[in-house]
PAFITI-467041 format. One record per atom (N, C-alpha, C): x, y, z. Coordinates in steps of 0.001 Angstrom, whole numbers, padded with zeros to 6 digits, always signed. Each point is the difference from the previous one (the first is absolute). Layout:
BEGIN
XYZ;...
This chain:
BEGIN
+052270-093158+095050;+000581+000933-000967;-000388+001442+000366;+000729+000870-000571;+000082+001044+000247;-001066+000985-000789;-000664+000816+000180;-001053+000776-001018;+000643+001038-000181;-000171+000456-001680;+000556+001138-000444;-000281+001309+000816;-000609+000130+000979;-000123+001209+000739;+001263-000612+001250;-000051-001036+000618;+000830-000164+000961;+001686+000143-000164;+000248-000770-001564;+000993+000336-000505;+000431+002163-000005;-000778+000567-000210;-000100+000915-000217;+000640+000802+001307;-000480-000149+000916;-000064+000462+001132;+001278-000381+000862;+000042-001520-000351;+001317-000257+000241;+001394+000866-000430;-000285+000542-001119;+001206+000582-000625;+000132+001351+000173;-001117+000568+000722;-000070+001187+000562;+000371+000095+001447;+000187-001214+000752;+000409+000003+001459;+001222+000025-000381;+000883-000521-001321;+001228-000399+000259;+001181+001186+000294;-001029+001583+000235;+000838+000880+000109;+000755-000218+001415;-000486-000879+000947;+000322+000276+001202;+001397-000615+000259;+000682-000958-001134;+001436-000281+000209;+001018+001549-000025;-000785+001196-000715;+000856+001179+000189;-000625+000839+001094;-000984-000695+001097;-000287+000815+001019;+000875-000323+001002;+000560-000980-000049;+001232-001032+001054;-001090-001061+000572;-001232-000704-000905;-000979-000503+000902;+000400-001599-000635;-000973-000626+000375;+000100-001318-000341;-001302-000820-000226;-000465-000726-001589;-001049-000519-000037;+000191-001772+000226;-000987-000316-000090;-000560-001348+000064;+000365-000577-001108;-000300-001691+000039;+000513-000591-001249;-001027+000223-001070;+000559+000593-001225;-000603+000170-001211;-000802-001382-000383;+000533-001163+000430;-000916-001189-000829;-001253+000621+000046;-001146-000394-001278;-001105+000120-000222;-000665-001337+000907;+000474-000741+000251;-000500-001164+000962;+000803-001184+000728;-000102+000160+001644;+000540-000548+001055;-000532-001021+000487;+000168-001400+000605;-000318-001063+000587;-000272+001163+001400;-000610-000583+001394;+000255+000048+000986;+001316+000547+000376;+000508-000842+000352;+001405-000143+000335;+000951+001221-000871;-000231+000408-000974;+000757+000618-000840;-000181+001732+000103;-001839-000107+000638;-000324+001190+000273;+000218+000652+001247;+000208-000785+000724;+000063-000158+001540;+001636+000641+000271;+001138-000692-001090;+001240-000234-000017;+000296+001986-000184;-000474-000034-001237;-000153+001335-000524;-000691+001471+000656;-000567-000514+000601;-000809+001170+001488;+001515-000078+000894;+000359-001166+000377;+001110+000112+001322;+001158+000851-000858;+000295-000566-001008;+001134+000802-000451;-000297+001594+000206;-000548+000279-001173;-000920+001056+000214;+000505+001351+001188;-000711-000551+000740;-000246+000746+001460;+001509-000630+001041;+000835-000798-000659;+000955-000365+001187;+001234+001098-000530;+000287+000834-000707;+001009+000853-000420;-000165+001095+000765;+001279+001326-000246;+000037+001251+000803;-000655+000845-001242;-000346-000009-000235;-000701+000754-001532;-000579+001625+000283;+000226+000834-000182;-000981+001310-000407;-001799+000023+000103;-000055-000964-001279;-001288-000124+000074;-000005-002185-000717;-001129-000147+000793;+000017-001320-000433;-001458-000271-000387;-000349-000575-001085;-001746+000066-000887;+000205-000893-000572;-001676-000524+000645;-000676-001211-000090;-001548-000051-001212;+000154-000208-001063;-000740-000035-000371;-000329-001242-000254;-001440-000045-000062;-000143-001842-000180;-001895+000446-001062;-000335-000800-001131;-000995+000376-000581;-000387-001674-000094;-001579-000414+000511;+000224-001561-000241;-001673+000023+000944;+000182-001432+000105;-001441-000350+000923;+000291+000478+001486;-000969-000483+001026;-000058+000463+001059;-001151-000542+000630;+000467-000343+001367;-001363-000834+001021;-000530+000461+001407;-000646-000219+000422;+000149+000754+001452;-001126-001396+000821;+000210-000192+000923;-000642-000770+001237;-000080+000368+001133;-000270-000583+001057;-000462+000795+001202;+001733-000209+000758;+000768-000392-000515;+001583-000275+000873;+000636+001084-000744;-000534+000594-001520;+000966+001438-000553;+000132-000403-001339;+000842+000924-000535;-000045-000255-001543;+001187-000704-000978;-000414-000078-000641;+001341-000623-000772;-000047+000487-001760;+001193-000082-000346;+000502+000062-001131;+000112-001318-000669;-000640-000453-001741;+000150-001023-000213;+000872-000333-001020;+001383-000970+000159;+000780-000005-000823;-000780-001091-000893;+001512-000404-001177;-000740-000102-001412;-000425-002131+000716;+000784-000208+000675;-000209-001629+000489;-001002-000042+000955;-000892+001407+000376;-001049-000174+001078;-001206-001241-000644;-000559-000840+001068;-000807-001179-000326;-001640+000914+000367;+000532+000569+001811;-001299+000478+000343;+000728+001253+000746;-000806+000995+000226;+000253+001620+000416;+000552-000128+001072;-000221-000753+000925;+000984+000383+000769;+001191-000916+000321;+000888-000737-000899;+001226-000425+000081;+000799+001119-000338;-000780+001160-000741;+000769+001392-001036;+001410+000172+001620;+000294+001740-000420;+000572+000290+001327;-000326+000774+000600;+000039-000422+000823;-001271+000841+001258;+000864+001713-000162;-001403+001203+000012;+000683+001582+000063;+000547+000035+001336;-000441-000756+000968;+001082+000269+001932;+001239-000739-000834;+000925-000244-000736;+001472-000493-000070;+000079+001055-000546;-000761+000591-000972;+000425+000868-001056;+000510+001390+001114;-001379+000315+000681;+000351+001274+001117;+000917-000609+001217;+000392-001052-000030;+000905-000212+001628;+001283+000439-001045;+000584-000379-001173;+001258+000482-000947;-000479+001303-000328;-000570+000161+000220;-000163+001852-000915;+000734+000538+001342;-000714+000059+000883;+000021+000727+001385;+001354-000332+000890;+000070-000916-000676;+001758-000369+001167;+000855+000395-001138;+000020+000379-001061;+001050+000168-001300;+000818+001155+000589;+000988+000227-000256;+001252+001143+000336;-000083+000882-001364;-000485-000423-001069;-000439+001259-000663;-000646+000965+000319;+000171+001610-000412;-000679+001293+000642;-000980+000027-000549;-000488-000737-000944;-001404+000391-000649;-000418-001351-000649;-001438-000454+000286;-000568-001191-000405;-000791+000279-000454;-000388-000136-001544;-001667+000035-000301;-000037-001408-000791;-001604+000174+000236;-000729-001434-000362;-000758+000488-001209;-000458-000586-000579;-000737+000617-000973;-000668-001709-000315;-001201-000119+000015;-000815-001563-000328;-001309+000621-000884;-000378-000677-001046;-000779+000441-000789;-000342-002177-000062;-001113+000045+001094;-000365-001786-000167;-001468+000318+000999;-000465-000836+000160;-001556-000085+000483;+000396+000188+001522;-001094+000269+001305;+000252+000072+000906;+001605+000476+000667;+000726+000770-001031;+001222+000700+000811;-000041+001258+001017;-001501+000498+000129;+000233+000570+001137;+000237-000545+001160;+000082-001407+000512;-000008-000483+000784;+001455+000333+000923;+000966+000383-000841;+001665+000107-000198;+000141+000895+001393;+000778-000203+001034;+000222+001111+001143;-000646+000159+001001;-001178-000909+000090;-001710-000049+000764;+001023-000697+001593;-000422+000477+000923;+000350-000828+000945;-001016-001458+000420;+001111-001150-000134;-000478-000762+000198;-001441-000738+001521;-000195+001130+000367;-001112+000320+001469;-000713+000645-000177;-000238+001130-000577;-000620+001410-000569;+000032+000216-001369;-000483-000045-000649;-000076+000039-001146;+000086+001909-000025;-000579+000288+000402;+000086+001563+000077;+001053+000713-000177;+001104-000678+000715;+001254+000954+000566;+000760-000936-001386;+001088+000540-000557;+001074-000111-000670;+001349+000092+000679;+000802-001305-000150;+001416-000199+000250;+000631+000483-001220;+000964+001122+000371;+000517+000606-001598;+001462+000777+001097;+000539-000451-000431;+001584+000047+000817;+000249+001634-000733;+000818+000781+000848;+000786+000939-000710;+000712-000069-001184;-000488+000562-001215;+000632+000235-001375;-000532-000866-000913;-001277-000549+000666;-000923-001161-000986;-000906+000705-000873;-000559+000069-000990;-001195+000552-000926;-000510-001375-000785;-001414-000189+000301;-000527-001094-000587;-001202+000508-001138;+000057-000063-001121;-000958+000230-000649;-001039-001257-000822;-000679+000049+000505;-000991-001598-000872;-001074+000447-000769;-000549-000884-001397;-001215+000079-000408;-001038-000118+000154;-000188-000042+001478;-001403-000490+000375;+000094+000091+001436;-001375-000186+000688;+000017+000245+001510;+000127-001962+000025;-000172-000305+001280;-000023-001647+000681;-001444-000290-000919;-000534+000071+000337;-001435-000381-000621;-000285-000247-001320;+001078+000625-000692;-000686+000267-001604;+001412-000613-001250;-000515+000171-001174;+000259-000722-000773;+000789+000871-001104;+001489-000588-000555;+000474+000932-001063;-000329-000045-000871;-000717+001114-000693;-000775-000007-001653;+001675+000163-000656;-001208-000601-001235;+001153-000141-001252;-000510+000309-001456;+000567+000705-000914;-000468+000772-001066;+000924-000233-001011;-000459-001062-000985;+000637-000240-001264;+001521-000699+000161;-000356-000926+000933;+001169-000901+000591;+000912+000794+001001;-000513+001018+000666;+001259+000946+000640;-000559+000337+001361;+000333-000034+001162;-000362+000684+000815;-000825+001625+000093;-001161-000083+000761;-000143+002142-000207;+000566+000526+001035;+000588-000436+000501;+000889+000411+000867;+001632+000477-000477;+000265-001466-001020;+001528+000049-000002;+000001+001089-001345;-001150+000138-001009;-000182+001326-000740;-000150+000645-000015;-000228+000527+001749;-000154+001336+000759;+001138+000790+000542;+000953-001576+000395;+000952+000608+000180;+001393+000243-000742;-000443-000375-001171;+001061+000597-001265;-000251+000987-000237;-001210+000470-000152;-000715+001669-000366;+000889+000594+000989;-000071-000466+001399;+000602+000976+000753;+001889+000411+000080;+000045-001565-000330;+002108+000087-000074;+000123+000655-000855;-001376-000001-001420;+000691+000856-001001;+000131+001432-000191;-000707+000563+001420;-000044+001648+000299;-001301+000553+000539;-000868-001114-000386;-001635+000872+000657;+000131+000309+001329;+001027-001118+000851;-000017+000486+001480;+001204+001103+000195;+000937+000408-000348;+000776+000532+000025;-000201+001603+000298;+000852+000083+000820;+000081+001658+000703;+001092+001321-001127;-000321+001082+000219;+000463+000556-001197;+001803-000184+000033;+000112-000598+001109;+002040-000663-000049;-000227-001047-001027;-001047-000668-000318;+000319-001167-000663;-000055-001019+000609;-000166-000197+001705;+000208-001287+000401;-001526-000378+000695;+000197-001258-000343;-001336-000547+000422;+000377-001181+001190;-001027+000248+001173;+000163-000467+000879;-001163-001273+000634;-000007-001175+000773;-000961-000659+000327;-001118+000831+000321;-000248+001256+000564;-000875+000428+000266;-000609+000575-001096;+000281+000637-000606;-000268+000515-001621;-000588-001070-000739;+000802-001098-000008;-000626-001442-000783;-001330-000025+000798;-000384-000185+000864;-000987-000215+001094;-001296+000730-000325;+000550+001592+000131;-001150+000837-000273;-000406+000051-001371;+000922-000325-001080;-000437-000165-001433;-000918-001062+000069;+000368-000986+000156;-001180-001334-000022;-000837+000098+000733;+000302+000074+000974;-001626+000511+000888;-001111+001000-000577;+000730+001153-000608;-001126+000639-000668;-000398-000659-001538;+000889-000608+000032;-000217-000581-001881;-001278-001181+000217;+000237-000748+001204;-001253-001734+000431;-001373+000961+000484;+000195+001243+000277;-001432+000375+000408;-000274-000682+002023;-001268+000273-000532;-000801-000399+001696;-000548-001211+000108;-000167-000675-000748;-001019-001185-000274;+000964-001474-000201;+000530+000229-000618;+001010-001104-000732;+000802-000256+000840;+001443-001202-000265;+000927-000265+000553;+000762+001206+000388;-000006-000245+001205;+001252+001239+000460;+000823-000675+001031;+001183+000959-000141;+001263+000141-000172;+000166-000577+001524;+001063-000017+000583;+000862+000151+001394;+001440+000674+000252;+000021+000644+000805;+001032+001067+000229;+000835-000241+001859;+000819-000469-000287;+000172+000064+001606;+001968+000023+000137;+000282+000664+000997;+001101+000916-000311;+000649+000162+001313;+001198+000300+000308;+000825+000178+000990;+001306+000876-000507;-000324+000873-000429;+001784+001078-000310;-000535+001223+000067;+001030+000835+000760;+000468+001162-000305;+000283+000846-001228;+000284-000889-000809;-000425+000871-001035;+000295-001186-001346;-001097+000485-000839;+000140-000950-001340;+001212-000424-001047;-000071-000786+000197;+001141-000270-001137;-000386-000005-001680;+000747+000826-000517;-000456-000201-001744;+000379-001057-000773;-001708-000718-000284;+000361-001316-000575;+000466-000102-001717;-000359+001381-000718;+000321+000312-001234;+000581+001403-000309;+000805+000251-000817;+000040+001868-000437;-000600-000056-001309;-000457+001079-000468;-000523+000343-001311;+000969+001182-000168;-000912-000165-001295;+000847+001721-000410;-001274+001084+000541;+000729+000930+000625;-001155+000905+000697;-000650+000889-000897;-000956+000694+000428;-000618+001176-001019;+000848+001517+000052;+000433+000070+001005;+000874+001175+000573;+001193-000413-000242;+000986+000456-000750;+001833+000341+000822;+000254+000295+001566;+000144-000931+000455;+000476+000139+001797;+000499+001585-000026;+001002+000669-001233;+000308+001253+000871;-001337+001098-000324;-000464-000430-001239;-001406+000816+000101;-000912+000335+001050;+000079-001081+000680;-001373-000328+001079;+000995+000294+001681;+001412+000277-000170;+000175+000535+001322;+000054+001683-000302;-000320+000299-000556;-000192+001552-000727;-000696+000542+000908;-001358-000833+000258;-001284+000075+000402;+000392+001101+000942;+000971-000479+001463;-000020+000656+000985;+000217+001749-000038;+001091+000056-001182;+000228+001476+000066;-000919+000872-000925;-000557-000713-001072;-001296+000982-000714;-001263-000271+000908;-000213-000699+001121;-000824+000118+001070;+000497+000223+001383;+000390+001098+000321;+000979-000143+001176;-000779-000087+001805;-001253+000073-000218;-001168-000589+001255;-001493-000805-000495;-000407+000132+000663;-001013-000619-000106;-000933+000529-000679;-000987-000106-000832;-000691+001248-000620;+000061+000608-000919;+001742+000444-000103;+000343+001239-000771;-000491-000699-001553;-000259+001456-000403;-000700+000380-001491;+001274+000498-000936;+000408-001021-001047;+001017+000634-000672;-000759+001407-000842;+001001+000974-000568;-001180+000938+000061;+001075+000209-002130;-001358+000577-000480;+000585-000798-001832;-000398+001534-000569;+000682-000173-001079;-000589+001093-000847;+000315-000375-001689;-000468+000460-000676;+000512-000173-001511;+001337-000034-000336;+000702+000257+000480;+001606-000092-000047;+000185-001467+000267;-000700-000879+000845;+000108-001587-000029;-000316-000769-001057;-000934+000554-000739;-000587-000891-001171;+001552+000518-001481;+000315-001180-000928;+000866-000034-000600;-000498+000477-001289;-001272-000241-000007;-000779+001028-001462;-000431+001090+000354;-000165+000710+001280;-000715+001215+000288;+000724+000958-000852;-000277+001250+000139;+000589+001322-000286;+001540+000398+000558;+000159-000512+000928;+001645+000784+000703;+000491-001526+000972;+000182-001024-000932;+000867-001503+000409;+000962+000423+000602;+000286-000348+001541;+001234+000084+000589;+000474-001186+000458;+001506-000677-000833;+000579-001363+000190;+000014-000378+001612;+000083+000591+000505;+000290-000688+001462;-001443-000244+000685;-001006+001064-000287;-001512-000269+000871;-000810-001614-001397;+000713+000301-001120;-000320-001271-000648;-000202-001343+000265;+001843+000259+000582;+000590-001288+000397;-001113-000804+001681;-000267+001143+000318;-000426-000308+001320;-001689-000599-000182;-000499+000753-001389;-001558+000106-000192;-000212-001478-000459;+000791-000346-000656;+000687-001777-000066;-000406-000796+000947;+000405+000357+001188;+000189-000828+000794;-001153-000191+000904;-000448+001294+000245;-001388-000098+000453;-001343-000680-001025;+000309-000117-001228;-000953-000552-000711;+000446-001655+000096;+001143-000434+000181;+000050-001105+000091;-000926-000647+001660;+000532+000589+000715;-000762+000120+001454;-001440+000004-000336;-000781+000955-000680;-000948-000040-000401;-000746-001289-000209;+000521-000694-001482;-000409-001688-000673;+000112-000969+001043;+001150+000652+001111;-000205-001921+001117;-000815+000462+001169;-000565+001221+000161;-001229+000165+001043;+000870+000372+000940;+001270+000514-000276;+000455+001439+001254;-000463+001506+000094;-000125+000368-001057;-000432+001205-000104;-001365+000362-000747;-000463+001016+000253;-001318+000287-000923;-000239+001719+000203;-000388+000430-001313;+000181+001678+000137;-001162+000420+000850;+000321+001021+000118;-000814+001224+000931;-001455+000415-000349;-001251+000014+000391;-000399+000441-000952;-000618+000122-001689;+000618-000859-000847;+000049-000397-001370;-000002-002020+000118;-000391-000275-001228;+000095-001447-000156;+001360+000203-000458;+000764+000255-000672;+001325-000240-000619;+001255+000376+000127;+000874-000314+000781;+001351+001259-000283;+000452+001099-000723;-000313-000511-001570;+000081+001157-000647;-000716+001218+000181;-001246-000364+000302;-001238+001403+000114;+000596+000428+001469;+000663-001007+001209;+000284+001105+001049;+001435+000482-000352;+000698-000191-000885;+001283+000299-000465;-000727+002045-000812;-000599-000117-000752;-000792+000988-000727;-000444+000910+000128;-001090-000562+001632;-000540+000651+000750;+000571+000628+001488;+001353-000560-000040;+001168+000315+001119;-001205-000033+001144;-000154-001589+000019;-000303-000361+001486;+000733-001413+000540;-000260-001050+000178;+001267-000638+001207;-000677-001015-000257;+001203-001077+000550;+000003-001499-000053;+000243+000431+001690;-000666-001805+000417;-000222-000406+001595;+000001-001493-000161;+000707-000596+000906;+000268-001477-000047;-001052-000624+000724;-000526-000992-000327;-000795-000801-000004;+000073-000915+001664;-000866-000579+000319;+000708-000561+001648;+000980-000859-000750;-000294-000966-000849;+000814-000792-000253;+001875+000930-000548;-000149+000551-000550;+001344+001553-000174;+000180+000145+001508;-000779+000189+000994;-000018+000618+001141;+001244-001583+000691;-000439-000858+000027;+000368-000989+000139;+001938-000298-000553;-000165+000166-000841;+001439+000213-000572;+000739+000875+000123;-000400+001064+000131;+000656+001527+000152;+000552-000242+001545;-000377-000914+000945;+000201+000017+001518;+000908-001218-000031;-000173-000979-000891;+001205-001050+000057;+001601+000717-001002;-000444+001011-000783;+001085+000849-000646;+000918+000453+000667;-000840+000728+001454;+000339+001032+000349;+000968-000785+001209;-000567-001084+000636;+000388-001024+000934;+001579-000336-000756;+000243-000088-001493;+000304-000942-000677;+000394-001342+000262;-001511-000494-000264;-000206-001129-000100;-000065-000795-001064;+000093+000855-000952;-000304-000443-001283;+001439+000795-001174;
């Protein structure tokens, strides 16, 4: 059966039928054969993006690891992760992620000779709850993993577009398990990430391509005076409209005033806002438009 966090999470992947992607079978529980059936499907389509999530037990031996369906007797009849990565990696879909939240799933991608080196085909992203060695904790019937990564579909990982990416999921949980505890696995093959969720962003997309022309290099100091602030002495609608926008920049850690802790006091004190590296960062994908 399914745990109210897995259910959860499930219904947060289901954005990816409007990414053009394709998930796995929803059953809460598969025989062998059924799970096995459901991986080939899976990964045998031309799909966008094709995601594998699987939340359940997990085994590992000295021949590799396996996944254990609901008719497993002993760990390793489950299905071995080399079928899972020989279909990921031969799939004609442009984008494969794995996502396993089960005991020993770092094992997933390991070359079968070297354990060191990873087989991870072009356009693969594997994310697991655990390294080979270690064990998936569980907290109030739920994975801490698979409640790590709802925090994150639900925006903690998310970039100020709104979209949250395997790598974002990655670095959220990784800093969320600490140094000590179960940690994570990350192993990856693309050019560039695919967005596994959108949120609603903190910025208006046309707000935040603004960036480039009220910062037009690197450095530059917007330069303010009391005429920006909308309660000062001599409010002018248009430096308003703009003093707006830099305070919004401000709250998501693009901008920060000159000089003063606050916008208003450098609005007052007619001294300047300067973008932040992270502003610095955006202002160059603006300017690229990349964004």
């Amino acid at each position: 059966m399914q745990s109210p966090r897995d259910r959860e999470l499930d219904s947060k992947l289901r954005c990816y039928s409007k990414l053009g992607g394709r998930r796995s079978s929803d059953k809460a529980s598969l025989p062998r054969s059924g799970l096995k059936e459901a991986v080939r499907e899976l990964f045998s389509e031309d799909n966008e993006v094709a995601l594998l999530y699987f939340a359940g037990h997990g085994y590992v031996e000295a021949t590799g690891g396996y996944l254990c369906a609901s008719d497993c007797q002993t760990g390793d009849d489950g299905l071995p992760l080399s079928e899972i990565m020989s279909l990921a990696n031969k799939s004609k879909a442009r984008n494969r992620v794995i996502i396993l939240d089960s005991c020993h799933s770092g094992a997933l991608g390991a070359h079968p000779l070297n354990e060191d080196v990873a087989e991870v085909a072009d356009g693969v992203t594997i994310l697991t709850a655990s390294t080979k060695e270690q064990y998936a904790a569980e907290v109030d019937g739920g994975g801490v993993f698979t409640g790590l990564m709802i925090d994150a579909l639900s925006g903690a990982a998310a970039n100020l577009m709104g979209e949250v990416t395997p790598g974002s999921v990655y670095a959220h949980i990784d800093q969320s398990l600490g140094d000590w505890g179960q940690r994570p696995v990350f192993k990856t093959n693309v050019k560039k990430f695919v967005s596994l969720r959108k949120v609603k962003a903190p910025l208006e997309l046309d707000v935040l391509q603004r960036i480039a022309k009220l910062f037009p290099t690197a450095g530059y100091e917007y330069p303010l005076d009391p005429s920006y602030e909308p309660e000062g002495p001599c409010p002018n609608p248009a430096n308003n409209e703009i003093f707006a926008i830099l305070q919004k920049f401000n709250r998501v850690g693009l901008a920060i005033p000159v000089g003063t802790l606050h916008p208003y006091h450098a609005a007052m004190e007619s001294k300047a806002m300067r973008l932040t590296p992270l502003g610095e960062h955006y202002r160059r994908l603006a300017a690229k438009e990349l964004i």
